[in-house]
C-alpha positions in Angstrom: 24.0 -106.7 -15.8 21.1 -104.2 -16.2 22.4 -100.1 -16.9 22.7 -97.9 -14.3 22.9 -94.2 -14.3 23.8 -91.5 -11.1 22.0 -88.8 -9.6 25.2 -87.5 -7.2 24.8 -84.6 -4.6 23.3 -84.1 -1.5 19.8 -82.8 -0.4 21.1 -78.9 0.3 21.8 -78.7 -3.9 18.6 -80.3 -4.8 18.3 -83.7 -4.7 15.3 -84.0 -4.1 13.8 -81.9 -6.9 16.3 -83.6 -9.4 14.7 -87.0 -8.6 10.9 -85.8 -8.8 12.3 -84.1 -12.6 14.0 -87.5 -13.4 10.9 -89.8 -12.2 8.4 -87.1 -13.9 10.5 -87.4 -17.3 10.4 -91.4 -17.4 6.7 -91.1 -16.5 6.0 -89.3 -19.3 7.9 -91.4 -21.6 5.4 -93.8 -20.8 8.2 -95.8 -18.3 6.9 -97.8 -15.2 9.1 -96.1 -12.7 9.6 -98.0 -8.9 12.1 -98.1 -6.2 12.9 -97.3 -2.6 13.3 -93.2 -1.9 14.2 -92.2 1.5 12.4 -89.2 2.7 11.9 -87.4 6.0 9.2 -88.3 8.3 9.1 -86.5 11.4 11.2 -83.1 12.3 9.4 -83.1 15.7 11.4 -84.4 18.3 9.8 -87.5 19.6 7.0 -87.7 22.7 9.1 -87.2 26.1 12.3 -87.1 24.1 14.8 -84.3 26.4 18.0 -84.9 23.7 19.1 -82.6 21.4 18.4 -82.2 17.9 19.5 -84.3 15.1 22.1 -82.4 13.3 20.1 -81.9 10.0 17.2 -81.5 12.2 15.4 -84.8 11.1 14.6 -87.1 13.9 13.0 -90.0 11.6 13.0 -91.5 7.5 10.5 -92.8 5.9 11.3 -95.2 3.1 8.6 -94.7 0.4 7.5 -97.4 -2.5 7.9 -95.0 -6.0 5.2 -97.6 -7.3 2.7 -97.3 -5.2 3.2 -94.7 -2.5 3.4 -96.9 0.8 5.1 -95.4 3.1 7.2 -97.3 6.6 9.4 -96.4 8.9 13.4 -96.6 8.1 15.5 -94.8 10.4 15.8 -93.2 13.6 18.0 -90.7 14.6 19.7 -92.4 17.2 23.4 -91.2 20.0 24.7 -94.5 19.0 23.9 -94.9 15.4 25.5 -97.8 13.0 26.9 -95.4 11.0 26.1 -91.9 10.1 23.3 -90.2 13.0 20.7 -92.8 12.5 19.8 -96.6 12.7 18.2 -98.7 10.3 15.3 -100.9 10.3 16.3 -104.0 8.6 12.8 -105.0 7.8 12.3 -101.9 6.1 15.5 -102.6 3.9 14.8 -105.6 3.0 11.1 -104.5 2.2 12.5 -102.1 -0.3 14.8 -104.6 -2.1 11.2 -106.1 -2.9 9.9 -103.1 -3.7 12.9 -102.6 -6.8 12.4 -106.1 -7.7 8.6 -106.0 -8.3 7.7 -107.3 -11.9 6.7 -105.2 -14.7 9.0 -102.0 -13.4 10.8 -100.4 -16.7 13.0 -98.2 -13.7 14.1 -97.8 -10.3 15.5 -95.8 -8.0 17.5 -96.6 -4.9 19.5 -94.6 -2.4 23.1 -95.3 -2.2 25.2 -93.4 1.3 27.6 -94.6 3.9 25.9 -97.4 4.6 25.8 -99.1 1.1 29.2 -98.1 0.2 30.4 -100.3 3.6 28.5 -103.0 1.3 24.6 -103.1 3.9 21.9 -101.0 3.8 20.6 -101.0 0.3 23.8 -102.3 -1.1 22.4 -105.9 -1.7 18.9 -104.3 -2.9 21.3 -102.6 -5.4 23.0 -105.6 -6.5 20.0 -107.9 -7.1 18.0 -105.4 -8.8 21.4 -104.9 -11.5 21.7 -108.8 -11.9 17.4 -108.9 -12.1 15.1 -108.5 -14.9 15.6 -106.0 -17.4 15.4 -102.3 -16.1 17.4 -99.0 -15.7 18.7 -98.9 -12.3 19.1 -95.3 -10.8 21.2 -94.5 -7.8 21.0 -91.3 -6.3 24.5 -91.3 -4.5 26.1 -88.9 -2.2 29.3 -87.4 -3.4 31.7 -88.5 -0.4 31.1 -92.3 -1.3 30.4 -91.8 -4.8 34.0 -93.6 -5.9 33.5 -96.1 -3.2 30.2 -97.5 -4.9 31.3 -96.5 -8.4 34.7 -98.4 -8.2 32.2 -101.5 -7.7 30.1 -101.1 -10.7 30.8 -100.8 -14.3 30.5 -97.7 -16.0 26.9 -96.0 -15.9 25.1 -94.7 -18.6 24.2 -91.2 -17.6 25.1 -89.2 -14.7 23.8 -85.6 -13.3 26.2 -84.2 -10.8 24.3 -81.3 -8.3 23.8 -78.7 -8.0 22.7 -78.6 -11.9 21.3 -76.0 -14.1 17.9 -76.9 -15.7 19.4 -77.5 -19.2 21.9 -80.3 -17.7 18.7 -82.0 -15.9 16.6 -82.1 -19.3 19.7 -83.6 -20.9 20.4 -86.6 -18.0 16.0 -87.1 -18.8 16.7 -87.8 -22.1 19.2 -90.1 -21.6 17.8 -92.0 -19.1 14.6 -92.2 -21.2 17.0 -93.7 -24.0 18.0 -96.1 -22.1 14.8 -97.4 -20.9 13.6 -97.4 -24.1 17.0 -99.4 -25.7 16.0 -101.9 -22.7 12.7 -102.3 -23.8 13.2 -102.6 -27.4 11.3 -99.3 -28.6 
């Protein structure tokens, strides 16, 4: 089973900015870095749309290829979602899984929230990609599923818990960057 290591915390402590820090580190360790990243796509309400706003205020996700930048649509907000406020394009999902098991990655990222800890969403994504060819796997996880998915898994190698101070970050890089480079034999 390929390593795994855990970003853990939600977007208001800095995710997002974690992430970018994490990828930018791997980059420059000269790391082919890929995956699946949810980000937000529209915070306008859509065309003729007379319902309220989406509690975080984002009416659409975009799920967006860390290798090469292509972009599709993921989820809508929706009043009768699966789970959570929105609903999920299954093509997309199962786009991404092929995004994470593209050849010649040394890293990816995948998302990891209510959906995948119920064992759908990215959940089997997650699974092929830590039974696939070599690589460090990185889940960014949010903290009220985080023993659900965890309890599934064996230990990880690294994990940064948010909100973090800068030092902290630099350390969970270096790790991470160890890792990849104990996978690839360097």
């Amino acid at each position: 089973m390929n390593p795994w290591a855990a970003i853990v915390g939600r977007t208001e402590h800095g995710k997002h900015e974690a992430t970018l820090g994490v990828m930018e580190g791997l980059r420059a360790g000269g790391f082919r870095v890929g995956g699946a990243l949810q980000v937000r796509a529209s915070s306008a309400p859509p065309k003729g749309t007379t319902d309220e706003a989406p509690p975080e205020g984002v009416w659409a996700y975009d799920l967006l290829d860390l290798a090469t930048g292509a972009r599709i649509p993921v989820a809508k907000w929706s009043r009768q979602p699966e789970i959570c406020d929105y609903r999920f394009e299954r093509e997309a999902l199962e786009r991404g899984r092929s995004w994470v098991l593209a050849p010649g990655l040394d890293a990816v990222l995948l998302e990891v929230g209510h959906l995948e800890a119920r064992g759908e969403g990215h959940w089997p994504a997650v699974l092929a990609v830590l039974s696939g060819p070599p690589r460090l796997v990185l889940l960014r996880v949010r903290p009220d599923v985080l023993f659900q998915v965890t309890e599934r898994l064996p230990a990880p190698v690294a994990g940064l818990e948010l909100p973090v101070l800068r030092a902290a970050l630099d350390g969970f890089v270096s790790e991470v960057v160890g890792a990849c480079a104990t996978l690839r034999g360097s």
